[in-house]
TORMITI-406631 format. One record per residue (C-alpha): residue number from 0; x, y, z. Coordinates in nm, 2 decimals, m for minus. Example, Ala and Ser with C-alpha at 12.3 -4.5 7.8 and 13.67 -1.06 7.14 Angstrom:
R, romar, east, north, up
R, 0, 1.23, m0.45, 0.78;
R, 1, 1.37, m0.11, 0.71;
This chain:
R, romar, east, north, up
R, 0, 0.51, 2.58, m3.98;
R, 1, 0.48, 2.50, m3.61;
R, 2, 0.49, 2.15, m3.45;
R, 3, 0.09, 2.18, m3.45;
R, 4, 0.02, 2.28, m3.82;
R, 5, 0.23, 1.94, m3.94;
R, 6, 0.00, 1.71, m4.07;
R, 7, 0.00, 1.40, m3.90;
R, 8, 0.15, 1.12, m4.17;
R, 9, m0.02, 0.79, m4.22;
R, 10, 0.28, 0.63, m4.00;
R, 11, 0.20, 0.85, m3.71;
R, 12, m0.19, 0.73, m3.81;
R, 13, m0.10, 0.36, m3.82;
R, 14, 0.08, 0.34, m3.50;
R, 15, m0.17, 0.55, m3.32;
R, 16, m0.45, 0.31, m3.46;
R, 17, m0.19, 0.00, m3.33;
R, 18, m0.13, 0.14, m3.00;
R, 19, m0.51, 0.19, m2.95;
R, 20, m0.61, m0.16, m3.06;
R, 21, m0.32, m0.32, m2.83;
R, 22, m0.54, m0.14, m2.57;
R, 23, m0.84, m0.24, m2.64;
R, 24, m0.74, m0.57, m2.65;
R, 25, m0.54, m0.60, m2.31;
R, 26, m0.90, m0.44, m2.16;
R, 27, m1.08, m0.71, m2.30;
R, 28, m0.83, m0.98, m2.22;
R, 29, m0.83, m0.84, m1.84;
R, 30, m1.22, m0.83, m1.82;
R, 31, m1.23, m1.20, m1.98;
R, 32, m0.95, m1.28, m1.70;
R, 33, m1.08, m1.11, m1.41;
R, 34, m1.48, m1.13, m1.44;
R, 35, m1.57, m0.78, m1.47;
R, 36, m1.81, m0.59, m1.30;
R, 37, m2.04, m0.87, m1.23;
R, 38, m1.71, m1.07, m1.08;
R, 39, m1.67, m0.79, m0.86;
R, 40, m2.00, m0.79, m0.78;
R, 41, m2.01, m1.15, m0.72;
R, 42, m1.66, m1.11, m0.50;
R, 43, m1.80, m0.83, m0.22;
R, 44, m2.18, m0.97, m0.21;
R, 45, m2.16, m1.22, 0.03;
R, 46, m1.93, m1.12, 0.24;
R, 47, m2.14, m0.77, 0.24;
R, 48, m2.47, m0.98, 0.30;
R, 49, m2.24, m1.17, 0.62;
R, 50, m2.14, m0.86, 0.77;
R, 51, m2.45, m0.70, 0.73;
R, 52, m2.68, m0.92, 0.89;
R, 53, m2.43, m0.98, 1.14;
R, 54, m2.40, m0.63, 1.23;
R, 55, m2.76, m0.69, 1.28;
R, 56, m2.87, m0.93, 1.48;
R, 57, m2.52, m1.11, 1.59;
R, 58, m2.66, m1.43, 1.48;
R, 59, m2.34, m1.67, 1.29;
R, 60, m2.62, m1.89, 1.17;
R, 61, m2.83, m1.65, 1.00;
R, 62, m2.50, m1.47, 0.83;
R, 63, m2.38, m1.73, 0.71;
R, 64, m2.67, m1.88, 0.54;
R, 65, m2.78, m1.57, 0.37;
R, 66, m2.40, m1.52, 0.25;
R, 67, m2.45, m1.89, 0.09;
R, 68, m2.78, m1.87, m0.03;
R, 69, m2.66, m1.54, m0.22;
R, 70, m2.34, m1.71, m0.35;
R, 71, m2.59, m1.99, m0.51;
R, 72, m2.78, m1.75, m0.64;
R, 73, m2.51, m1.64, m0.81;
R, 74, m2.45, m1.92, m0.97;
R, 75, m2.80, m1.98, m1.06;
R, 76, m2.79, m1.67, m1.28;
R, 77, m2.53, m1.73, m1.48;
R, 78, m2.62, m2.05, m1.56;
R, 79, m3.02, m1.95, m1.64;
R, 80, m2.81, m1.70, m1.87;
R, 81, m2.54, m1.99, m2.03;
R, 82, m2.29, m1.73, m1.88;
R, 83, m1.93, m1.86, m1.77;
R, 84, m1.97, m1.98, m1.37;
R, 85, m1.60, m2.00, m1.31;
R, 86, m1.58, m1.66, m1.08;
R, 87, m1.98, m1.74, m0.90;
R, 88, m1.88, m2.10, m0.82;
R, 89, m1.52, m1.98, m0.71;
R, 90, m1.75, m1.72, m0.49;
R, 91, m1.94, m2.04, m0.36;
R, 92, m1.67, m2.25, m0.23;
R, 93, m1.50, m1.96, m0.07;
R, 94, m1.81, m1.90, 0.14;
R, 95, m1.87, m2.26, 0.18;
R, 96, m1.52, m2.24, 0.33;
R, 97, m1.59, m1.97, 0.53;
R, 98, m1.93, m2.10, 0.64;
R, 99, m1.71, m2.44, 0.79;
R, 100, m1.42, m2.27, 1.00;
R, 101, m1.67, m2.00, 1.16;
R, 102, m1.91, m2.29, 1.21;
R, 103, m1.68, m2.55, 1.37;
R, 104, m1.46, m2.26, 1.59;
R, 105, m1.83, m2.08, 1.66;
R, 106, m1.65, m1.74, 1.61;
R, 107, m1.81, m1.53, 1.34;
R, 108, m1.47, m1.38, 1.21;
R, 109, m1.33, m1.72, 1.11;
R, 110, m1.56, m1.65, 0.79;
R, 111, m1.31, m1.44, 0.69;
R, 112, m1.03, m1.64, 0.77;
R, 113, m1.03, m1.92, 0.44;
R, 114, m1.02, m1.59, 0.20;
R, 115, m0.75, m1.43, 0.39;
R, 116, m0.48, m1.70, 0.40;
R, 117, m0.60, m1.82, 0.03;
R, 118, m0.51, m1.40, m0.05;
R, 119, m0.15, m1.45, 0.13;
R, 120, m0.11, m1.77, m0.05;
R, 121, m0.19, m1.59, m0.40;
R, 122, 0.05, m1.29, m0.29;
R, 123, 0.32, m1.53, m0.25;
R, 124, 0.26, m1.74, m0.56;
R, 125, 0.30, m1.43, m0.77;
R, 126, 0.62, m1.30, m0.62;
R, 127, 0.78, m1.66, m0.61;
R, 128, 0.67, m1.75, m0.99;
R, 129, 0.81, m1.40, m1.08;
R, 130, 1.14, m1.45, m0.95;
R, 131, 1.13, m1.83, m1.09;
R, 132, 1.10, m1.67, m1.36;
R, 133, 0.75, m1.78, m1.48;
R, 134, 0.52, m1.52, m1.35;
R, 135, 0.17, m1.58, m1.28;
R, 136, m0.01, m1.35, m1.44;
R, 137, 0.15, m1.52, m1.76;
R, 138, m0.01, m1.82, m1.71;
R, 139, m0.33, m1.65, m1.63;
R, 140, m0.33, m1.41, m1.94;
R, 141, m0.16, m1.62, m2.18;
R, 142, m0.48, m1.85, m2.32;
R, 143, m0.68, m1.53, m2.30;
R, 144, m0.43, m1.35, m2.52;
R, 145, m0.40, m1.67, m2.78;
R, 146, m0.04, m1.66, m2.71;
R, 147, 0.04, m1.97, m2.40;
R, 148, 0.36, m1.95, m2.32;
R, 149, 0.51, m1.84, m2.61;
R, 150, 0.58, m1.53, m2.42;
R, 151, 0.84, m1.66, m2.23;
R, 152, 1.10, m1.79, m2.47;
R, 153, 1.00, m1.53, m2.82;
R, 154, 0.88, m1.21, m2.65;
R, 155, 1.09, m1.12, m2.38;
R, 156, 0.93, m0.75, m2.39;
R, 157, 0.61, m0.91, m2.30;
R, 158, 0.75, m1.15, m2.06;
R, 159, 0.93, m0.82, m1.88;
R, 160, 0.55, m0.70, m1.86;
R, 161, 0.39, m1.00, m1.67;
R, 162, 0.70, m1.00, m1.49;
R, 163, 0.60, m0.65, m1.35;
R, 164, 0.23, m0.73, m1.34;
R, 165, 0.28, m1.03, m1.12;
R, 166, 0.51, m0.86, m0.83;
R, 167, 0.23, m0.54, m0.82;
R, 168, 0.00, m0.82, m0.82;
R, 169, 0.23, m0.99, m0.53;
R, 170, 0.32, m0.68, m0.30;
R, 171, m0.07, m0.48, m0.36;
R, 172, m0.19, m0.88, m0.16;
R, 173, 0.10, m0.86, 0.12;
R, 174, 0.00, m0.49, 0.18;
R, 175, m0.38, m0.63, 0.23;
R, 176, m0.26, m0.88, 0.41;
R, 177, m0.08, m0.67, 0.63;
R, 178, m0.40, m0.48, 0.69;
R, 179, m0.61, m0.76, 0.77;
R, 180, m0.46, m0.99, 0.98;
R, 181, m0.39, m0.78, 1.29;
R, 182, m0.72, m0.67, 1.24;
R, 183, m0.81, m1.03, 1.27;
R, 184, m0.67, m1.06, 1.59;
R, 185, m0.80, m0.71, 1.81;
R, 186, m1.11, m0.64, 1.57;
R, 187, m1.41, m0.74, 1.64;
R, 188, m1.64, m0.89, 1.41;
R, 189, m1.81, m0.63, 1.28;
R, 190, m1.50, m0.40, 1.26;
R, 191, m1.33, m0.66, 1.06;
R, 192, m1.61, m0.75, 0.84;
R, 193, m1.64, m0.39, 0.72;
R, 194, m1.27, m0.34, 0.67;
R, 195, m1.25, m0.65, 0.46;
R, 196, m1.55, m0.56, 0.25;
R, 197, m1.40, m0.20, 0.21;
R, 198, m1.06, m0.37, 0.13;
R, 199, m1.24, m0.59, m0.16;
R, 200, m1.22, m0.43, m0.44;
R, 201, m0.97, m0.11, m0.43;
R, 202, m0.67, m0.31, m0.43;
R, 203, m0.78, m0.51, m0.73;
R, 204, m0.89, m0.25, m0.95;
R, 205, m0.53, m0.09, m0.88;
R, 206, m0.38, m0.43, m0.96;
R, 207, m0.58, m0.44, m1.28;
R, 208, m0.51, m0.11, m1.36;
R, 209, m0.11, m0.19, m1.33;
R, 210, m0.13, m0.48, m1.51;
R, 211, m0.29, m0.30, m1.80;
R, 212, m0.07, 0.00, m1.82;
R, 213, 0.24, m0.29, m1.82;
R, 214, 0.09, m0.47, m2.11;
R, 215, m0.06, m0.18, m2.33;
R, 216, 0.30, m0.09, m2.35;
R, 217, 0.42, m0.44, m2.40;
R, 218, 0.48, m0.58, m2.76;
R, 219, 0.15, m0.72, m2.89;
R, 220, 0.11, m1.10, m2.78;
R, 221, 0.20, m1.38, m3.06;
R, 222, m0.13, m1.57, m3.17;
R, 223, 0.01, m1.93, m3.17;
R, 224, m0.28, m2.05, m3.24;
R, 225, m0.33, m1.84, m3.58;
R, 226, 0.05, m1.97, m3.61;
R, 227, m0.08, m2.37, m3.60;
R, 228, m0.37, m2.28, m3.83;
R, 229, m0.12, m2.11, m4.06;
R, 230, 0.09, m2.44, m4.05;
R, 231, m0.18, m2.67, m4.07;
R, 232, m0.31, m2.49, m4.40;
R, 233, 0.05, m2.50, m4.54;
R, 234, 0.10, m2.87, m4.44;
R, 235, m0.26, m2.89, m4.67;
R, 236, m0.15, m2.73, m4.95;
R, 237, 0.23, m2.87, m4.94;
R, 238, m0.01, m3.19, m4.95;
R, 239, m0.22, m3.13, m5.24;
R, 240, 0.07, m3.01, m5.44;
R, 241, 0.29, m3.33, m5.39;
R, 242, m0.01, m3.50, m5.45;
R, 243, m0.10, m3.30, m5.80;
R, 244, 0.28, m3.35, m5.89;
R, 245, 0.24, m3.73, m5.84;
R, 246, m0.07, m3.76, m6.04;
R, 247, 0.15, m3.53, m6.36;
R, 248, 0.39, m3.78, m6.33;
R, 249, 0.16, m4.08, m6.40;
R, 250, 0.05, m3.89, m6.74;
């Protein structure tokens, strides 16, 4: 009997089905984590609108008030729809941010400029937490995965995997960054605007897509808060039999 007549056995079975739920549940964890494809929608939108209209009719006025009036409506959506607004609203105050510095320097490409030193900044909070030995994306996936820090001191397979995620994380941002600033400084408006909106999304999706190969792999998180609930119903019933025993006694 060849390797492909065996049977498969129910082990084989079981840790196929595991492997394939650890998947699904890292996907859903990132999607949660990261916003989707409306978050990436919600991410490239303005900044598409800004460039757009600037391309246009050079106007830094105009731009920027369509990138903001975009980024509000946004926000509007979600909440008509009860949806979370943590990734439209963090869309609004980055182009609020950008609308300030292009507006008080009067040069269209200092819209950019808030979202490019706040991606440097991120780049080097991953690499230093990682080496600190807390890495970011740990923090970031660990209430999403039911499992807060308990990564870090009880599964040090997992913590090896967020350790991993966070530098990808870490050098995919320096190599934007890389990118964009000199760009910043000989580009001109419309050049840069279009390289940052082509930049937007393919170096997340490969960051996401690292992370979730590192994790899929990684041992499956521990649910402390199933743990507490476990504990709190055994602190119950540890209760109710002292308290049965104690009322046997008294007969």
């Amino acid at each position: 009997m060849t390797s492909l007549d065996k049977p498969t056995s129910d082990t084989d079975r079981t840790t196929d089905q595991q492997e394939a739920d650890a998947r699904a549940v890292t996907e859903a964890a990132l999607f949660e984590a990261f916003g989707g494809v409306r978050g990436m929608v919600e991410t490239v939108l303005p900044g598409l609108l800004f460039v757009t209209i600037f391309t246009i009719d050079k106007n830094l006025t105009h731009s920027a008030v369509a990138a903001l009036a975009v980024s509000l409506a946004l926000v509007a959506v979600r909440l008509i729809r009860k949806d979370t607004v943590k990734h439209a609203f963090s869309g609004v105050f980055g182009v609020a941010f950008g609308v300030v510095f292009a507006k008080m320097t009067g040069n269209a490409k200092d819209f950019y400029l808030p979202g490019m030193l706040y991606t440097l900044g991120l780049a080097l909070a991953y690499l230093i937490s990682t080496v600190a030995g807390l890495p970011l994306i740990g923090l970031i996936l660990g209430p999403v995965f039911k499992e807060n820090l308990s990564w870090r001191t009880r599964n040090p397979g997992r913590k090896k995997a967020y350790a991993k995620a966070s530098y990808a994380w870490g050098l995919i941002l320096l190599a934007k960054c890389a990118v964009l600033f000199p760009l910043y400084w000989w580009a001109d408006t419309t050049q840069f605007g279009w390289v940052l909106v082509a930049l937007k999304i393919p170096p997340f999706l490969l960051a996401v897509y690292l992370t979730w190969v590192f994790l899929a792999k990684a041992p499956p998180p521990i649910d402390v808060f199933a743990e507490m609930e476990a504990e709190e119903e055994a602190e119950k019933a540890r209760k109710a039999a002292a308290a049965e025993a104690a009322r046997g006694q008294e007969f």
